[in-house]
N, C-alpha and C positions, 0 to 999 in steps of 0.2 A: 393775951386773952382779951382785953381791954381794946386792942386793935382790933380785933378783931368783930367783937361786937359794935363797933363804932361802923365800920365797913356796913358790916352786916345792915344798919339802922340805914347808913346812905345809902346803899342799894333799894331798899325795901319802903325806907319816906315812911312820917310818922303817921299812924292809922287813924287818925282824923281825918285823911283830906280826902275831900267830897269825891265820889264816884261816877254817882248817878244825880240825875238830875229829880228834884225835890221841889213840891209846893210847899212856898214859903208866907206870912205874913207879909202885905201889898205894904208898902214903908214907902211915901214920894222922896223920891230924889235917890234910891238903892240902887238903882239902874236892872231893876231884873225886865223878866219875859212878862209882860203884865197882860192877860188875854180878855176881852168884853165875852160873852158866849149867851146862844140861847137855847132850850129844845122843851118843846111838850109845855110852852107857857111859863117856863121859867126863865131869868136870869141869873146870869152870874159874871163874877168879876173875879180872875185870877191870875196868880203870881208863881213865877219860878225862878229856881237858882240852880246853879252847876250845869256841867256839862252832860249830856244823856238824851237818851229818848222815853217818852211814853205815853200810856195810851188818854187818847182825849177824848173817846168815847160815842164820835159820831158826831158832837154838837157844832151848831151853825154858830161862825164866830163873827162877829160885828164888827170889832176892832182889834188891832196888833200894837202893839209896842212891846218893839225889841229891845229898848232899855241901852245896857251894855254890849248885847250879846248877838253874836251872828244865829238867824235859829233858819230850821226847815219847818216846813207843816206840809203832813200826804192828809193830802184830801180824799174823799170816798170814792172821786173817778177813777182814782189812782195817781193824780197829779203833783208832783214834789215841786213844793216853792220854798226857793230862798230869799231871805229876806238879811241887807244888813244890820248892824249894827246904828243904834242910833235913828230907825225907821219909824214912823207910826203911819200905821194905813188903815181904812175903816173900808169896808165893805157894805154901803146905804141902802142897795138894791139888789144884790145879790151875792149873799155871804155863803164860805165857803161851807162844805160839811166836813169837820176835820175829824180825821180817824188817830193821829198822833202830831206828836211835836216834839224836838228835838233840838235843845241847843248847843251847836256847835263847839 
């Protein structure tokens, strides 16, 4: 029985480990998805961990860092860019509109 449940646990992997990908508290030197963004007069500064996609709401993004992590962003034309790991790129004159993002 014991073997059995042991199986069972290494098939299955303990149910903490991350799924989706999650906005975390921005921590220097964590290595996440760290995003600049703007819309409608606001700013913002944001951060991600895990692997997943989701939605980013339309907003015009100003700078990337990809931290640790390989990510995509579909923009509103419908254009998917990859970006590696270890990148930052800024956008000064014409930031993209991202509709999601997704780290690989």
């Amino acid at each position: 029985m014991a073997l059995a449940a042991a199986a069972a646990f290494t098939m299955t992997g303990p149910a903490t480990t991350a799924s989706a990908i999650n906005k975390v508290t921005c921590n220097p030197g964590a290595g996440y998805l760290k995003i600049w963004s703007h819309m409608n007069g606001r700013d913002s500064v944001d951060c991600y961990a895990n692997r997943g996609k989701t939605n980013f709401g339309n907003w015009w993004v100003d700078k990337i860092s990809t931290g640790n992590n390989d990510v995509k962003y579909y923009d509103a034309n419908g254009d998917v860019v990859k970006i590696n790991r270890g990148k930052t790129i800024s956008y000064p004159n014409r930031p993209p509109k991202v509709k999601a993002i997704e780290i690989l």
